[in-house]
N, C-alpha and C positions, 0 to 999 in steps of 0.2 A: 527361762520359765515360760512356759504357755499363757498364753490368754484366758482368764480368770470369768467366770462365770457372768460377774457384773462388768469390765471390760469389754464381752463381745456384747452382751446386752446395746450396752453406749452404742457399739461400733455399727449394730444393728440398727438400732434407733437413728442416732443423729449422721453417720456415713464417713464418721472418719475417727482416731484416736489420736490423743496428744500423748508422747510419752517421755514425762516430766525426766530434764539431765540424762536424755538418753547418751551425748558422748559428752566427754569431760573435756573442761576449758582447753587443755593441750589438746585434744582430738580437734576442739572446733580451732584453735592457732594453727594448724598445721591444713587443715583443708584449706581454710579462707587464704592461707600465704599460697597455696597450690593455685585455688582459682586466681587467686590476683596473678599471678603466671601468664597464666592462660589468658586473661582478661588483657592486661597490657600485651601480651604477642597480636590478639585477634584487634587489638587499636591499631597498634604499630602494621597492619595489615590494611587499616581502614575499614574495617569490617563489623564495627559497632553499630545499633540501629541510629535513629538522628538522636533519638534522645537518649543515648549512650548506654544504649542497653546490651546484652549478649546475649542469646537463646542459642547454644549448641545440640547439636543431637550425638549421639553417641558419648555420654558424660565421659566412660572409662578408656577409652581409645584418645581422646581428646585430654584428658587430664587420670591417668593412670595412678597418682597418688590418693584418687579416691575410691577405690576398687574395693577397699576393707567394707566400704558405707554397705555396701551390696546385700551382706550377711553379717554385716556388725552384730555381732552380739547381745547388745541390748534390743535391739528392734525385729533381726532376723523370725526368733522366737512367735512373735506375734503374728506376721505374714506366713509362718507357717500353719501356726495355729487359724488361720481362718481359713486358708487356701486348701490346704495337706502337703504331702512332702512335692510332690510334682512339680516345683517351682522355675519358670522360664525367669529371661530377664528381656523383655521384646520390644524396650523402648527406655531410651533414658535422656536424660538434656540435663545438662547444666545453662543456671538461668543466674543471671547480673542485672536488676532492675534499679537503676539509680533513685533517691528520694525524688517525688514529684515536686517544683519549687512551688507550684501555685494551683488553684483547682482548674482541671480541666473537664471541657464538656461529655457528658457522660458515651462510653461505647458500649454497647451490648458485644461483652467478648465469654459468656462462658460457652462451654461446650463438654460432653460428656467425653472423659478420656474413654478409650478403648479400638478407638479405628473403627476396620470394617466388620471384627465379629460384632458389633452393638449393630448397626448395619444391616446386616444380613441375617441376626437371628431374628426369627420369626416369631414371637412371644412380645406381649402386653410388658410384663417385668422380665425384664433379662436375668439369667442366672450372672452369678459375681464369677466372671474369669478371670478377674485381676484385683489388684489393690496397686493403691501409689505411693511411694512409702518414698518421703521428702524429707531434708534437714532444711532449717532455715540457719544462715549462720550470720544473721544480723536480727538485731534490734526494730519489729515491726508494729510497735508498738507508737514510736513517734510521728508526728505529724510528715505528712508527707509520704511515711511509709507505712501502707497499709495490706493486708489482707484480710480478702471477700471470699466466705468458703458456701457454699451451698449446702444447709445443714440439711440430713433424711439421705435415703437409699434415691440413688436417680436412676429408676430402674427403665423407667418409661420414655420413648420415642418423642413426646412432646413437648416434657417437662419441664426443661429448662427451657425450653424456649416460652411456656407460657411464665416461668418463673422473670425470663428476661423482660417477657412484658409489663411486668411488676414494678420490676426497680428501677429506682429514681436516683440519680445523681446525688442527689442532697440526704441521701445513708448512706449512701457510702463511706464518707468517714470516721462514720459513727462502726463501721464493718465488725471489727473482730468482736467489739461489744453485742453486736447484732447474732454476732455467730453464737456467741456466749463464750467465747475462747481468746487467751491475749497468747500469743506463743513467745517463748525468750527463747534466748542463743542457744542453739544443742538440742533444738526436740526437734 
C-alpha cells in the first residue's frame, strides 16, 4: 500500500516514519539469530569496537539472510512511494550498539546521511535523493539504550551542525521522548 496522504504529511513535516509491526516476531527471530552470526564471527576476529560495538558496511554481502529487509513488503511500499519507482540501494550497514552501562560525556556525532551528492549540490535545501529505511530489532526504549533522531527535513548545509551546537548531554536520555517517538522490536 502507498503512503497515505497524512503519512507523507508526517514524513514531510517531522523527516522520518515509524511503521508500526512492520515485520513480525518470527521475521525479527530470524534477522537478530542472523546478526548474532555475524556479530560473534566479527568478535572471534577481534574486530568489535572497544566498546563492543559492530558498524559493517555492506549489510547484504556481510549477512545475506537479510536481503528480503531491502523490499520487505511492509516498508518497501513507502520508499517507493516517496522516492518513485527508480530505487538504487548505494549504502547499507548493519550496526550492533551494546546498552551504555553508565552516562557518558556528551559527542557531537550527528551528521546528515547522503555523502557527496548533499556535498556537491549547489542549493540552500537539497532535493530528497534518498531515504534510510532502518529496522531496530531490540528494545530502545530502556535505559541505557537510546535513540536521538533529529526531528524536520535536514535539507540545509549547516543545520545540523547548528542543531549540534544545541544539544546538551543531559537530554539526551530523555531522546526518543524528545523526538516524540519510542520505537519497539520490528519498526
Amino acid at each position: 500500500m502507498p503512503v497515505t496522504a497524512e503519512q507523507r504529511a508526517a514524513f514531510d513535516r517531522d523527516g522520518y516514519l515509524i511503521i508500526r509491526g512492520a515485520l513480525a516476531p518470527d521475521e525479527v527471530a530470524a534477522a537478530r539469530e542472523a546478526i548474532d552470526r555475524v556479530y560473534a564471527s566479527v568478535a572471534k576476529q577481534g574486530c568489535l569496537g572497544p566498546d563492543g560495538s559492530m558498524h559493517l558496511l555492506s549489510a547484504v554481502a556481510n549477512c545475506p539472510e537479510l536481503a528480503g529487509l531491502t523490499d520487505h513488503p511492509a516498508t518497501f511500499p513507502y520508499v517507493w512511494s516517496v522516492l518513485g519507482w527508480n530505487i538504487h540501494v548505494y549504502h547499507s550497514h548493519l550496526d550492533v550498539h551494546p546498552p551504555v552501562p553508565a552516562p557518558v560525556p556528551f559527542r557531537f556525532e550527528w551528521h546528515q546521511d547522503g555523502g557527496r551528492q548533499n556535498r556537491e549540490i549547489e542549493t540552500t535545501l537539497r532535493p530528497r535523493l534518498s531515504v534510510k529505511l532502518a529496522y531496530w530489532l531490540s528494545d530502545v526504549s530502556q535505559p541505557g539504550v537510546q535513540l536521538a533522531a533529529v526531528m524536520g527535513r535536514q535539507g540545509g548545509p549547516d543545520q545540523l551542525m547548528m542543531l549540534g551546537q544545541n544539544l546538551r548531554a543531559d537530554v539526551l536520555p530523555d531522546a526518543p521522548q524528545q523526538c516524540g517517538r519510542a520505537l519497539d522490536i520490528g519498526e
